[in-house]
C-alpha positions as CSV (number, residue, x, y, z in Angstrom):
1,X,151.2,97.8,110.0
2,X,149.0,95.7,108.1
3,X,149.8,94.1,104.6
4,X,146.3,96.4,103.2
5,X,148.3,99.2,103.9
6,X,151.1,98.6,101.3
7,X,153.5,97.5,103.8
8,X,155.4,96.2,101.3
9,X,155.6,99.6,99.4
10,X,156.3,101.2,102.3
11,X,159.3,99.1,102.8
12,X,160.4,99.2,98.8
13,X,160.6,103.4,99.4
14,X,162.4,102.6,102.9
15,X,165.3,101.1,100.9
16,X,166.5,104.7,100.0
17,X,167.4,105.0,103.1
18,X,169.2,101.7,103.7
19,X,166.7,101.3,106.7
20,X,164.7,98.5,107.6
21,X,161.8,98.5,110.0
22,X,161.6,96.9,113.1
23,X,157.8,98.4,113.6
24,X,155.6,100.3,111.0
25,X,152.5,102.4,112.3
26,X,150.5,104.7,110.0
27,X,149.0,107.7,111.1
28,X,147.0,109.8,108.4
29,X,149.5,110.0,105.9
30,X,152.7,109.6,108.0
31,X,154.2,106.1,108.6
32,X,155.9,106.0,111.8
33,X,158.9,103.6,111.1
34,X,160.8,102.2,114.1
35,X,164.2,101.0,113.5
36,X,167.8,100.1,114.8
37,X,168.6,103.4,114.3
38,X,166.4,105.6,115.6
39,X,162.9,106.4,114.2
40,X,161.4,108.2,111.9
41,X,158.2,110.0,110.0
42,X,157.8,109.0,106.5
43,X,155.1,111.3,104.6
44,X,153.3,110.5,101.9
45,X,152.0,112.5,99.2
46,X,150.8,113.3,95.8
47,X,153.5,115.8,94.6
48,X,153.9,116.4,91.0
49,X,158.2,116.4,90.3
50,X,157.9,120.1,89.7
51,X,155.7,120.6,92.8
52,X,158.4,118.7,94.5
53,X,161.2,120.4,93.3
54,X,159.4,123.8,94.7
55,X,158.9,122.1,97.7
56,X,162.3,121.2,98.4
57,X,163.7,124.8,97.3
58,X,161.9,125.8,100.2
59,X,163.2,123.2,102.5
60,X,166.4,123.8,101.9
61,X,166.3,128.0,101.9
62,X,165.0,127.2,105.7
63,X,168.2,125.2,106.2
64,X,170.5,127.7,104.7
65,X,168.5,130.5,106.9
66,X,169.2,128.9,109.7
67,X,165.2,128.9,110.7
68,X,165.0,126.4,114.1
69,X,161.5,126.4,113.5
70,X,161.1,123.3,110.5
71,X,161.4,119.5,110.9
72,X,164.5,118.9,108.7
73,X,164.1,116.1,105.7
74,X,166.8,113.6,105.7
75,X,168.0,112.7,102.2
76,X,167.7,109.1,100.2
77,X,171.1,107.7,100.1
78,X,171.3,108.5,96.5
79,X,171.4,112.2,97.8
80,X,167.6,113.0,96.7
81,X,165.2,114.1,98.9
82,X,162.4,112.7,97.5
83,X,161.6,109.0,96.8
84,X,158.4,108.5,94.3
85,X,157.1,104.8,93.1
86,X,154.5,104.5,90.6
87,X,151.3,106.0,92.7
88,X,153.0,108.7,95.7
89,X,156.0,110.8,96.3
90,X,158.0,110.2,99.8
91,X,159.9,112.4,102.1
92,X,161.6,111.3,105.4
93,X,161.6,113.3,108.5
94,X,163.2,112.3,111.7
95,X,160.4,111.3,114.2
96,X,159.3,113.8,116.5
97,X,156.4,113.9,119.5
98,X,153.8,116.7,119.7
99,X,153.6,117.6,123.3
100,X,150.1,119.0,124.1
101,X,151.5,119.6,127.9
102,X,154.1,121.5,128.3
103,X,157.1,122.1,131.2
104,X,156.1,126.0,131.5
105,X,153.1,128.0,130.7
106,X,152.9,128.2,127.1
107,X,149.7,129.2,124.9
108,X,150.5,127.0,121.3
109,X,148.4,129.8,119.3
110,X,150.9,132.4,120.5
111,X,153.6,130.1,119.8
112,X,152.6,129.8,115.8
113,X,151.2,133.2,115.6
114,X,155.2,134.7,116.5
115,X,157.2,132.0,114.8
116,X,155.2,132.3,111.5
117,X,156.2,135.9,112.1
118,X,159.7,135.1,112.0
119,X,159.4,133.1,108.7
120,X,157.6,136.0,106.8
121,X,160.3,138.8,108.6
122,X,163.1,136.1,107.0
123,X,162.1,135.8,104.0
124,X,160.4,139.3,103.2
125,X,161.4,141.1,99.9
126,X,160.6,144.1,98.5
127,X,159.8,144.7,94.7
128,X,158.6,147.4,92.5
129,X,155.2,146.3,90.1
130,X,153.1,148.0,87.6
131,X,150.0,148.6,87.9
132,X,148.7,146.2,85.0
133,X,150.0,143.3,87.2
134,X,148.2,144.8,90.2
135,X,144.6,144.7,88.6
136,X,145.3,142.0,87.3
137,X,145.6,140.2,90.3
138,X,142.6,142.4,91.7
139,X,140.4,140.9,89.0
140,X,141.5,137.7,89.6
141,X,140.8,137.4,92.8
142,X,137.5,139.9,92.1
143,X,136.3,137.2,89.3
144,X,136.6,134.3,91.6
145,X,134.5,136.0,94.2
146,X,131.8,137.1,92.2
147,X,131.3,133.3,90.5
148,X,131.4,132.1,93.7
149,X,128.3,134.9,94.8
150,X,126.7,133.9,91.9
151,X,126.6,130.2,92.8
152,X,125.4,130.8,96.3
153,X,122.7,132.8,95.2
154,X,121.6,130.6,92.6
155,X,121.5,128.1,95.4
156,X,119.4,130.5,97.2
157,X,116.8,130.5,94.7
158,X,116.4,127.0,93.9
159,X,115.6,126.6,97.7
160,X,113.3,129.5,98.3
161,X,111.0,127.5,95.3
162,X,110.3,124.6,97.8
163,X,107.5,124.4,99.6
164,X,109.0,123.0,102.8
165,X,112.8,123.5,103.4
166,X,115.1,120.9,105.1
167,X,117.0,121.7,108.3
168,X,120.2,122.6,106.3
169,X,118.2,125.0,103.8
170,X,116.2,126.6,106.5
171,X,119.7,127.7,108.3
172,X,121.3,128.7,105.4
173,X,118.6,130.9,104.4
174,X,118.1,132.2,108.0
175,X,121.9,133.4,107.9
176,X,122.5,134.5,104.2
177,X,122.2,138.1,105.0
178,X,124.8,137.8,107.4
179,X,127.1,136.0,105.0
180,X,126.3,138.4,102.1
181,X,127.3,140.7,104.4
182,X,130.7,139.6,105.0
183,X,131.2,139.2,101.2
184,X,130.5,142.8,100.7
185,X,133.0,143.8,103.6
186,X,135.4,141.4,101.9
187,X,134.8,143.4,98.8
188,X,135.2,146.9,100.4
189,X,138.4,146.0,101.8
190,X,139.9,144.0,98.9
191,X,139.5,147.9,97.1
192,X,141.3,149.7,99.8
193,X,143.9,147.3,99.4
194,X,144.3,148.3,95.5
195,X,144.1,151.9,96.5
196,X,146.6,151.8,99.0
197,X,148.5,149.6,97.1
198,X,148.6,152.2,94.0
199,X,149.8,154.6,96.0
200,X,153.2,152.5,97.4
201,X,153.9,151.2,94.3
202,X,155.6,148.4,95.5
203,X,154.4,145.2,97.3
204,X,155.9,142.9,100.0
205,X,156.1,139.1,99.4
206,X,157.3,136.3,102.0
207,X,157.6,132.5,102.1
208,X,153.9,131.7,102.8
209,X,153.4,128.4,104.6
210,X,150.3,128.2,102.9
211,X,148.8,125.8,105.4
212,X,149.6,127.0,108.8
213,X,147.6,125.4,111.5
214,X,147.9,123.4,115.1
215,X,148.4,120.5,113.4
216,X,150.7,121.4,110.9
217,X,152.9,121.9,113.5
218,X,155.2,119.5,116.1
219,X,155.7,120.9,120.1
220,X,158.7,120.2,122.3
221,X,158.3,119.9,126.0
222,X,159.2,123.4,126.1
223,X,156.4,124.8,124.1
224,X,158.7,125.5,121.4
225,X,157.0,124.5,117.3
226,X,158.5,122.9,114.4
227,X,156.7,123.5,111.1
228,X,156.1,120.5,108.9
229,X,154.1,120.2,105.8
230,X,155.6,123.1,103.6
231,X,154.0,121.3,100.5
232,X,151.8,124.0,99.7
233,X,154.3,126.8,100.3
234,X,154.2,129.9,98.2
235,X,155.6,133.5,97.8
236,X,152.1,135.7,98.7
237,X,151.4,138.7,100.7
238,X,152.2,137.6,104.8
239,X,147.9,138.6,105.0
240,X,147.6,135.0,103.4
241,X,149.3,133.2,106.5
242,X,147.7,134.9,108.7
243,X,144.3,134.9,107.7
244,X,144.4,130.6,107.2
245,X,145.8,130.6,111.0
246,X,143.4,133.3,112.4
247,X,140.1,130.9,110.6
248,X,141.5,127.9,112.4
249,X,142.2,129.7,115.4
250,X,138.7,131.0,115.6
251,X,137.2,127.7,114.1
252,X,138.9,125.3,116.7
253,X,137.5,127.2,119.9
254,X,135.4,129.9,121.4
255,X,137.8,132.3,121.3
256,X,137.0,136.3,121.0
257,X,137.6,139.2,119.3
258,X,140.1,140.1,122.2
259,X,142.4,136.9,121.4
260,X,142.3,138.1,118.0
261,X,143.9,141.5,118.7
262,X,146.4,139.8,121.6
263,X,147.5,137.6,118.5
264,X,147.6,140.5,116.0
265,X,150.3,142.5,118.7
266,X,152.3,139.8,119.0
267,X,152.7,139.4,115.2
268,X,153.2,142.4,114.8
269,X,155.7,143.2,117.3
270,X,157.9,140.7,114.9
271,X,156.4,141.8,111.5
272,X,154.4,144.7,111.3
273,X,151.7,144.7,108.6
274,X,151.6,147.6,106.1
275,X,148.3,149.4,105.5
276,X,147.2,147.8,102.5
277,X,148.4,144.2,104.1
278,X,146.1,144.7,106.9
279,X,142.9,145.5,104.1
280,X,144.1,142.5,103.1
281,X,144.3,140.5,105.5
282,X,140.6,141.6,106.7
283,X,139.5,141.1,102.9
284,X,140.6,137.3,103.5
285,X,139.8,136.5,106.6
286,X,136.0,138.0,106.0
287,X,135.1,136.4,102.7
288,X,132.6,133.6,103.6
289,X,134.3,130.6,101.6
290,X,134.1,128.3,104.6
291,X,130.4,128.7,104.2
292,X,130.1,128.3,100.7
293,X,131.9,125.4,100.6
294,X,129.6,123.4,102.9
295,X,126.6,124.7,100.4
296,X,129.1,122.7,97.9
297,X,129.1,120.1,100.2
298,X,125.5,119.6,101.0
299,X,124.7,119.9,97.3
300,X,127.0,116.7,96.1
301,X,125.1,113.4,95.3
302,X,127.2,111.6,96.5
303,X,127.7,113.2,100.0
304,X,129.0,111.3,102.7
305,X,127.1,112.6,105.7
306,X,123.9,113.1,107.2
307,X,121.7,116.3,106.8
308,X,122.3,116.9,110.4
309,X,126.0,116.5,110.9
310,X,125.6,119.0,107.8
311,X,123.5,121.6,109.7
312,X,126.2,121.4,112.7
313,X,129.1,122.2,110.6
314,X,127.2,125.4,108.7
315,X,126.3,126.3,112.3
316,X,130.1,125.8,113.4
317,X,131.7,128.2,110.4
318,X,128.8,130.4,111.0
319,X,129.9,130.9,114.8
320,X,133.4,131.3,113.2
321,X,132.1,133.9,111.1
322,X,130.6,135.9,114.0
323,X,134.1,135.7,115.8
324,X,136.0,137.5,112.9
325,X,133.8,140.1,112.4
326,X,133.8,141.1,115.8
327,X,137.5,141.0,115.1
328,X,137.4,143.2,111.9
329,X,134.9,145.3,114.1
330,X,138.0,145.8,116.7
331,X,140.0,146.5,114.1
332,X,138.0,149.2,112.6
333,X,138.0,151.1,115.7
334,X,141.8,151.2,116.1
335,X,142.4,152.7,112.4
């Protein structure tokens, strides 16, 4: 590792573990740190101390679970399983290889799908609510939606004024039917989730990942996963899980709406969704916030990249987009 990249930092936080490094490698965020004794993954973040704490609550209910599927942390030799200096919080994880090749058949989206299953079926709880705190979390998530609409369509606006549009204006304004269209479904199925909501009276929360995707995950030779990155984890609906991993799924390659129902069974043959989880879970999955955020994107002045690698990623979440609502299509027919 070079000395730009804070080796000597690096090795300052390494002294809570009494370990000193024979080899240093970053990778992202993660310093791989060879030593005498083995080697290991040291992550950095931006924690807050009471982000932490959560996050190390959660850690540690896996452990007491007995849930094979999470990279353990390994504790500072003060006990503490985090290490912070004046910029970053630290954890330590033993290091462990992601196999992309594997000693038997083994699909890695089936993998995640049924071992984030597992997690939610864990840690699922049952609890009565009122229906004050259901709206209320209706119109939360109601309000967001429409200021996000709003934005869009002021976009829209500005742009249909110009005389000539540029590449990335023209294909927005050739697909925002489509995408308005998926707001509204988003919208019609976020109500059928408060209806059928109001008549359980009672929802179902589980430990929520909260950023499940391929590479939030570490394979064994044997195709089996090992969760890692549980910074962002949070009690929610199970719908929230799965909609994050079936966008990345369908964003990551040209799967179908077939894939998309094969994943769905085998969820559900270790959690089955309830019937306002599933409206849900559709509600999620269709609102078009991946395209709205590139409009955010595109709009910045001080954006990064060219109007053309722009246009190829709005083209990219739009072919995304058409692969989940030929899902929610699917799904529509089997209710």
């Amino acid at each position: 590792m070079k000395e730009t990249l804070s080796t000597p930092s690096i090795r300052a936080i390494l002294f809570h573990y009494d370990l000193f490094p024979q080899k240093l490698e970053a990778i992202g965020k993660i310093v791989k740190v060879e030593t005498r004794y083995g080697t290991f993954a040291l992550k950095q973040t931006k924690m807050t101390r009471e982000e932490g704490e959560w996050f190390i609550h959660v850690i540690r209910r896996l452990d007491r679970m007995n849930y094979p599927f999470v990279v353990p942390i390994i504790p500072t030799k003060y006990g503490d399983y985090l290490a912070m200096d004046d910029h970053s919080t630290y954890y330590l994880m033993p290091w462990y290889e992601d196999h992309h090749e594997f000693r038997h058949p083994v699909q890695p989206e089936e993998t995640l799908i049924e071992e984030i299953a597992k997690l939610h079926g864990l840690t699922e709880r049952v609890q009565d609510y009122s229906e004050e705190s259901l709206l209320e979390s209706y119109n939360h998530l109601k309000k967001r939606w429409d200021l996000r609409k709003l934005e869009v369509e002021k976009f829209v606006d500005r742009i249909e004024a110009h005389t000539f549009y540029s590449p990335f204006e023209m294909a927005f304004l050739t697909h925002f039917e489509r995408v308005s269209q998926m707001a509204q479904e988003a919208e019609r199925n976020l109500d059928l989730w408060l209806e059928k909501a109001k008549e359980l009276k009672s929802y179902r929360s589980v430990l929520c990942h909260g950023r499940v995707k391929r590479n939030h995950a570490l394979f064994d030779p044997y195709g089996a996963a090992h969760f890692i990155n549980f910074e962002k984890a949070v009690l929610d609906s199970p719908a929230r899980d799965l909609a994050t991993l079936f966008r990345h799924f369908f964003h990551e390659e040209p799967w179908n709406d077939i894939d998309g129902l094969h994943w769905l069974a085998i969820y559900e043959k270790q959690f089955a969704l309830f019937d306002d989880e599933r409206h849900l879970f559709i509600s999620y999955l269709a609102f078009p916030e991946s395209i709205y955020q590139m409009m955010d994107h595109y709009v910045k002045p001080n954006r990064t990249i060219s109007e053309l690698a722009c246009v190829k990623q709005l083209e990219r979440r739009l072919l995304t987009m058409g692969r989940i609502h030929r899902l929610m299509s699917e799904m529509y027919k089997k209710e």
